[in-house]
C-alpha positions as CSV (number, residue, x, y, z in Angstrom):
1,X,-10.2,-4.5,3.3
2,X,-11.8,-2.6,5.7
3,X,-13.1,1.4,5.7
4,X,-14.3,3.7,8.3
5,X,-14.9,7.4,9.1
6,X,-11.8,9.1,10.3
7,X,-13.3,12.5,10.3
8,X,-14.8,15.1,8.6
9,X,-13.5,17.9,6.6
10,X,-14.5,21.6,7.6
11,X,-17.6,21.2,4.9
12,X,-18.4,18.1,6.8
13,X,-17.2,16.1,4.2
14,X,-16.4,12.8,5.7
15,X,-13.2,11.9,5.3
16,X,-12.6,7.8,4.9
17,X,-9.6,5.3,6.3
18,X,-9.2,2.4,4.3
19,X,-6.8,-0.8,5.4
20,X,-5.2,-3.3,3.7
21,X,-3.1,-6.3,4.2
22,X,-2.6,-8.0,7.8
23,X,0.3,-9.2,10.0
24,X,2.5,-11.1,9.4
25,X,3.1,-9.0,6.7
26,X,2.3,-5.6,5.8
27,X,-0.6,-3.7,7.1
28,X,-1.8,-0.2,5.4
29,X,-4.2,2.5,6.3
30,X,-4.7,5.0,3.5
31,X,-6.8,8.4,3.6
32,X,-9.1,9.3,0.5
33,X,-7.8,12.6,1.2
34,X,-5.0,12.7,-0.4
35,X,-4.8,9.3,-1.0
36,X,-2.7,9.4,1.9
37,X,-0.2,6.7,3.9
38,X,-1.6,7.2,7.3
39,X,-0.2,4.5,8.9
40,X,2.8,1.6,7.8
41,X,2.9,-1.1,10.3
42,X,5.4,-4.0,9.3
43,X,7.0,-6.9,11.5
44,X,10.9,-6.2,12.5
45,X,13.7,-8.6,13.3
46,X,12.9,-8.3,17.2
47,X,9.7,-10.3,16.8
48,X,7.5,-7.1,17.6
49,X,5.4,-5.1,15.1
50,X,6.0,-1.4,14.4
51,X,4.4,1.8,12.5
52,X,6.6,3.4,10.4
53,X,5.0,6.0,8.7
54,X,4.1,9.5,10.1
55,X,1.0,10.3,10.1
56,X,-1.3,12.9,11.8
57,X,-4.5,12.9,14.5
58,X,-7.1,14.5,12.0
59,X,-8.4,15.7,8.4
60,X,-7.4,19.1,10.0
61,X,-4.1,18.7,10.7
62,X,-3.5,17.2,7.4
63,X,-5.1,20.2,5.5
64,X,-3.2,22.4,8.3
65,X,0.4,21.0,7.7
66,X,2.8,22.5,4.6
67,X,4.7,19.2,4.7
68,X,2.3,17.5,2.4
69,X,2.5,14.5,4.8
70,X,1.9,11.0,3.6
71,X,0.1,12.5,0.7
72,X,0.1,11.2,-3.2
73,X,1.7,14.9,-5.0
74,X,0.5,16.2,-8.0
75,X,-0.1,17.5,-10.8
76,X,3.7,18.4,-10.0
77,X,5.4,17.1,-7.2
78,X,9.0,19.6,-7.1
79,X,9.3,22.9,-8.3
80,X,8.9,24.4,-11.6
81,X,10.8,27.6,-11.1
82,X,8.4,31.3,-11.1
83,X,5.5,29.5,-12.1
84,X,6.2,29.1,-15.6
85,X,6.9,27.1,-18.5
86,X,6.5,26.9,-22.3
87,X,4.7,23.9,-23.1
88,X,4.6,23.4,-27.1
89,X,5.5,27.0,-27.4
90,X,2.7,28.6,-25.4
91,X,3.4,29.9,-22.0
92,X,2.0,28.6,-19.3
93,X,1.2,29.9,-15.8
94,X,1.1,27.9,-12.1
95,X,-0.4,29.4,-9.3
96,X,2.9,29.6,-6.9
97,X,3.2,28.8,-3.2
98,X,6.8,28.8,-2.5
99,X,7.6,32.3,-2.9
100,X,7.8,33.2,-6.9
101,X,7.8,29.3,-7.0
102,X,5.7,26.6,-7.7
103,X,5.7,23.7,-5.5
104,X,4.4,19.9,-5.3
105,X,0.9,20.5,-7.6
106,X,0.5,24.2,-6.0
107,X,-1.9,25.8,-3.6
108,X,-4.4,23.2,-4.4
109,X,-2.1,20.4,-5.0
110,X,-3.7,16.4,-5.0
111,X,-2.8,15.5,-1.4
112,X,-5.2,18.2,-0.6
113,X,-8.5,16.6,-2.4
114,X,-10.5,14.0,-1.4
115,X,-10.1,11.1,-3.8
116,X,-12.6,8.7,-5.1
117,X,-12.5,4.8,-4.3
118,X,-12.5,3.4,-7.1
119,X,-11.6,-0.7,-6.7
120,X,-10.6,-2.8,-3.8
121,X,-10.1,-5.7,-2.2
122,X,-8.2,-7.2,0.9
123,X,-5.0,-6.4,0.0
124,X,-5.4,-3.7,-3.0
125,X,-6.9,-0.2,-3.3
126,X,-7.7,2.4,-6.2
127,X,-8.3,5.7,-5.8
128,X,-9.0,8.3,-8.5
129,X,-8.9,12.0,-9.1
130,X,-10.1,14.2,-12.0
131,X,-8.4,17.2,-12.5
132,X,-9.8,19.7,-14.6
133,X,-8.5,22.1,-17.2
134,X,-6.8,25.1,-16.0
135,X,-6.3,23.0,-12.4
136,X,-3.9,25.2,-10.5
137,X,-2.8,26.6,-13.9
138,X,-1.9,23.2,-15.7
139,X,-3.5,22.8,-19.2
140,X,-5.7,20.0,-20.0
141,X,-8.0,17.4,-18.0
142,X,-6.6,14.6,-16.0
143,X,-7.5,11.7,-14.5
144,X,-5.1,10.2,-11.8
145,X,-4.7,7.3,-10.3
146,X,-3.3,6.2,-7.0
147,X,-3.1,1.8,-6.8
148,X,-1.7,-0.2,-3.4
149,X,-0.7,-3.5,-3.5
150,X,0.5,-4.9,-0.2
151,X,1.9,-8.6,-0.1
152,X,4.1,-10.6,2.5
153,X,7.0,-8.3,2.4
154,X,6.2,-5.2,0.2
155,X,4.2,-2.6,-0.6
156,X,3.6,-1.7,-4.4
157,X,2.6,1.7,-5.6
158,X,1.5,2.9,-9.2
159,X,0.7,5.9,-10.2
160,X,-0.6,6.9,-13.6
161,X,-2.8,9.2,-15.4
162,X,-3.9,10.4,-18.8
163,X,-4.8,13.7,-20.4
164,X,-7.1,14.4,-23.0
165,X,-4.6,17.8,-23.6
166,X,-1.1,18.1,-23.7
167,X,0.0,18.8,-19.9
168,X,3.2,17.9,-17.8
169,X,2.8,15.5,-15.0
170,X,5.4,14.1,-12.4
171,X,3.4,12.5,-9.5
172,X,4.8,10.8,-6.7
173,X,4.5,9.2,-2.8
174,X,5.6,11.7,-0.3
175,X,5.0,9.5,2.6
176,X,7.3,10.0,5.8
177,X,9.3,7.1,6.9
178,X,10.5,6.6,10.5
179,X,12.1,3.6,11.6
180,X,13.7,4.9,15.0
181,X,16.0,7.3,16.0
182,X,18.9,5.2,15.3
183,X,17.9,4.9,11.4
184,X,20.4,5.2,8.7
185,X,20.3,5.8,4.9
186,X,22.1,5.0,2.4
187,X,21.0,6.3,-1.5
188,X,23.4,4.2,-3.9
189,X,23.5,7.3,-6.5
190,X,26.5,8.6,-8.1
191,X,25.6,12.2,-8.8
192,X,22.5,15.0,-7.2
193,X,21.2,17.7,-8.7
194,X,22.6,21.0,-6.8
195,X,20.0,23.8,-6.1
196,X,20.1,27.6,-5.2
197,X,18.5,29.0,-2.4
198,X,14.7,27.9,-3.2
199,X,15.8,24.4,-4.1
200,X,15.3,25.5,-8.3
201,X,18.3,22.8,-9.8
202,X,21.3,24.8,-11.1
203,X,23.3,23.5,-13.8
204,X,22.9,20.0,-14.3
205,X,24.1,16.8,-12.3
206,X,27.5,16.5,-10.6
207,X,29.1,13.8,-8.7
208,X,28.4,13.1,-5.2
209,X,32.3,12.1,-4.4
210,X,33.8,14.7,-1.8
211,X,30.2,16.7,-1.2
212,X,27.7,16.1,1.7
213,X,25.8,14.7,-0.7
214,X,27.6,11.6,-0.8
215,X,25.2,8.5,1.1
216,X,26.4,5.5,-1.2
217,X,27.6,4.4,2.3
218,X,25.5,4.3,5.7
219,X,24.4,7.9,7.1
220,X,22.5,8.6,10.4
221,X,19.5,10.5,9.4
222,X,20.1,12.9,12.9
223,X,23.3,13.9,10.7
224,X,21.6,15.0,7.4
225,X,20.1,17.8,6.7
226,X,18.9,17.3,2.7
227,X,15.8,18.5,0.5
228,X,17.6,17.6,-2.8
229,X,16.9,15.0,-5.6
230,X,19.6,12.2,-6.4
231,X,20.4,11.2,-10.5
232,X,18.9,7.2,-9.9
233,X,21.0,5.6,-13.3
234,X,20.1,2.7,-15.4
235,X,16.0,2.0,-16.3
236,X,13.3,0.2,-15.0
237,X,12.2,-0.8,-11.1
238,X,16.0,-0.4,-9.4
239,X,16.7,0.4,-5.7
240,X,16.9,3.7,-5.1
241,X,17.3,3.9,-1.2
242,X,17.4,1.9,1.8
243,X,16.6,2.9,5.2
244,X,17.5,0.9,8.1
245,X,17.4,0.5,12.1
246,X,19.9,-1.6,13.7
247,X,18.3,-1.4,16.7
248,X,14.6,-3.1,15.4
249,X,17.0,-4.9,12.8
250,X,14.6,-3.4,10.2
251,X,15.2,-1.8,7.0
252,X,13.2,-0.8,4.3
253,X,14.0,-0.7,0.6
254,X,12.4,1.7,-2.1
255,X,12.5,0.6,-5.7
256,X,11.5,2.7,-8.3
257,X,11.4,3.6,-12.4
258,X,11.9,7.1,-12.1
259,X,14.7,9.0,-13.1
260,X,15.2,10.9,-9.7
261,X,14.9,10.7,-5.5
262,X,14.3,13.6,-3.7
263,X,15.2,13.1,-0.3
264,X,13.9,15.4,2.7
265,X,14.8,15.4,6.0
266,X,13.9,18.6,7.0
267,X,10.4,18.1,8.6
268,X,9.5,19.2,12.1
269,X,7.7,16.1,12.1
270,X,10.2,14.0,11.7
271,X,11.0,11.3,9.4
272,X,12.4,11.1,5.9
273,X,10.3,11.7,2.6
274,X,11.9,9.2,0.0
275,X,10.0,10.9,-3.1
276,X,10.7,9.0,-6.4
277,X,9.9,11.8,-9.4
278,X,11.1,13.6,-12.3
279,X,13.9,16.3,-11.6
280,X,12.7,19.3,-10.5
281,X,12.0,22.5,-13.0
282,X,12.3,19.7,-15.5
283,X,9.4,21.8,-17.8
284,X,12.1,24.5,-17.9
285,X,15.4,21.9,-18.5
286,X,15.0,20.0,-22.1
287,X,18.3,18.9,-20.7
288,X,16.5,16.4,-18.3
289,X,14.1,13.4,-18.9
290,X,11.0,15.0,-20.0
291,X,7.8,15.2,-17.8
292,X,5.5,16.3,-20.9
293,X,2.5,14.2,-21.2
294,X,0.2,13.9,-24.1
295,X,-3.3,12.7,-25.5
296,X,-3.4,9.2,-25.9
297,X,-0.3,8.7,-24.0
298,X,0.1,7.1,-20.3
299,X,2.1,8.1,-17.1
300,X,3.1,5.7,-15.0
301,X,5.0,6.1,-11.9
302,X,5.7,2.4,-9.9
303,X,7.6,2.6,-6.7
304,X,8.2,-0.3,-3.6
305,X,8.5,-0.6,0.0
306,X,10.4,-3.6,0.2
307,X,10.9,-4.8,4.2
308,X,13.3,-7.0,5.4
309,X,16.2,-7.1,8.2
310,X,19.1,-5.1,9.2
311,X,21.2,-6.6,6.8
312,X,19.2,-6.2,3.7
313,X,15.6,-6.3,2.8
314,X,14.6,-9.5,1.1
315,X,15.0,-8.5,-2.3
316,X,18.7,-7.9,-1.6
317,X,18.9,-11.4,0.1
318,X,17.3,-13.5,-2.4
């Protein structure tokens, strides 16, 4: 592991790049602000090496951006519709940032604090957050944690945290992947959660068959125009995407144990955010996998980047 000063914030804060892992295989530079992906660089099937995450010049266009780029999201990440919820029946209030809504932790959300370093090594890092009670609105003290785990061919991230109240928590990667303007994705879920205007979920999940919605097969990203979250079936760590580039005969496979992948294209800065998470508004849906967390209880969020060629990533090929 190595660590430098990649700038300073407008306190004069400094704001520090840590990297992990080393060609041949993975090589990762994370932000403590943020905990932050700042840059991906992996070998493709051409025999070159490439970056593959979008990242920014400075601590100010990070804190400048709304697109929450590269950033670990929380205490939220999604919306929880007006602001509100009833959390053991006592309502609670968000700050909101998305119109009436609130959105991926809030005004204040995690990808905008400077986390603490907390364990490393060559190819692992820990970084740690403690949010306080009333954060943003959310009830309760919490402490998260943000671990990466690079090894030949993937890169491994948990997430978890604890509470010493009873809160709601749904934390998640919202790194931006971009593999070249040829890539494609394909997102092997049956059903998606359809939205209204300000992407709040209405109704519950409906099959993907016969809607745009439908990327069980190979889609050009330059054709897709999502910010919605997919229904991932089954339990555990499961493939939940693959991205891939024919022309760098790259792809990259997420894995992941949460119940839902939001997928956005929509950023001017182009790329795709594969965000493994909890539905959105789930605080507001007992209908969906809950997001409550409580005293003496444990979140834990694990997601992969597996890497591999064209063809299939090497999880899929072993």
């Amino acid at each position: 592991m190595t660590s430098s000063v990649f700038g300073t914030l407008p306190d004069g804060r400094p704001v520090r790049r840590v990297a992990i892992g080393a060609a041949p295989g993975p090589a990762l530079e994370l932000l403590d602000l943020g905990a932050t992906v700042h840059r991906l660089e992996v070998a493709d099937g051409r025999g070159g090496r490439c970056d593959i995450a979008v990242g920014l010049p400075s601590p100010a266009d990070y804190l400048a951006t709304q697109e929450h780029v590269g950033g670990v999201i929380g205490r939220y990440a999604n919306r929880i519709a007006h602001g509100r919820l009833v959390l053991d029946g006592r309502e609670v209030r968000l700050l909101t940032n998305d119109g009436d809504h609130h959105l991926h932790g809030g005004p204040d959300g995690f990808d905008r604090r400077v986390w603490e370093l907390v364990d490393h090594g060559p190819t692992f890092a820990e970084l740690g957050l403690s949010s306080p009670d009333g954060d943003q609105g959310f009830p309760g003290a919490l402490r998260a944690t943000a671990r990466y785990q690079v090894d030949d061919h993937r890169v491994t991230v948990i997430l978890g945290a604890v509470a010493d109240a009873t809160t709601v928590v749904n934390l998640t990667s919202h790194a931006y992947f971009d593999l070249g303007a040829d890539q494609e994705l394909t997102v092997p879920a049956e059903r998606y959660l359809p939205t209204d205007d300000a992407g709040i979920p209405v109704g519950g999940p409906v099959p993907v068959t016969g809607t745009p919605y439908d990327l069980r097969g190979r889609r050009r990203i330059t054709d897709l125009s999502l910010d919605h979250n997919f229904v991932v079936e089954g339990s555990g760590l499961r493939t939940v995407a693959v991205l891939a580039s024919p022309a760098r005969d790259l792809a990259l496979e997420v894995r992941s144990d949460q119940p839902g992948l939001q997928v956005y294209t929509g950023s001017e800065l182009g790329g795709v955010a594969l965000e493994p998470q909890r539905f959105p508004d789930t605080p507001n849906r007992p209908d969906f996998p809950t997001s409550v967390l409580r005293p003496g209880e444990a979140y834990r969020s694990e997601i992969q980047w597996v890497f591999g060629g064209y063809d299939g990533p090497a999880t899929l090929r072993a």
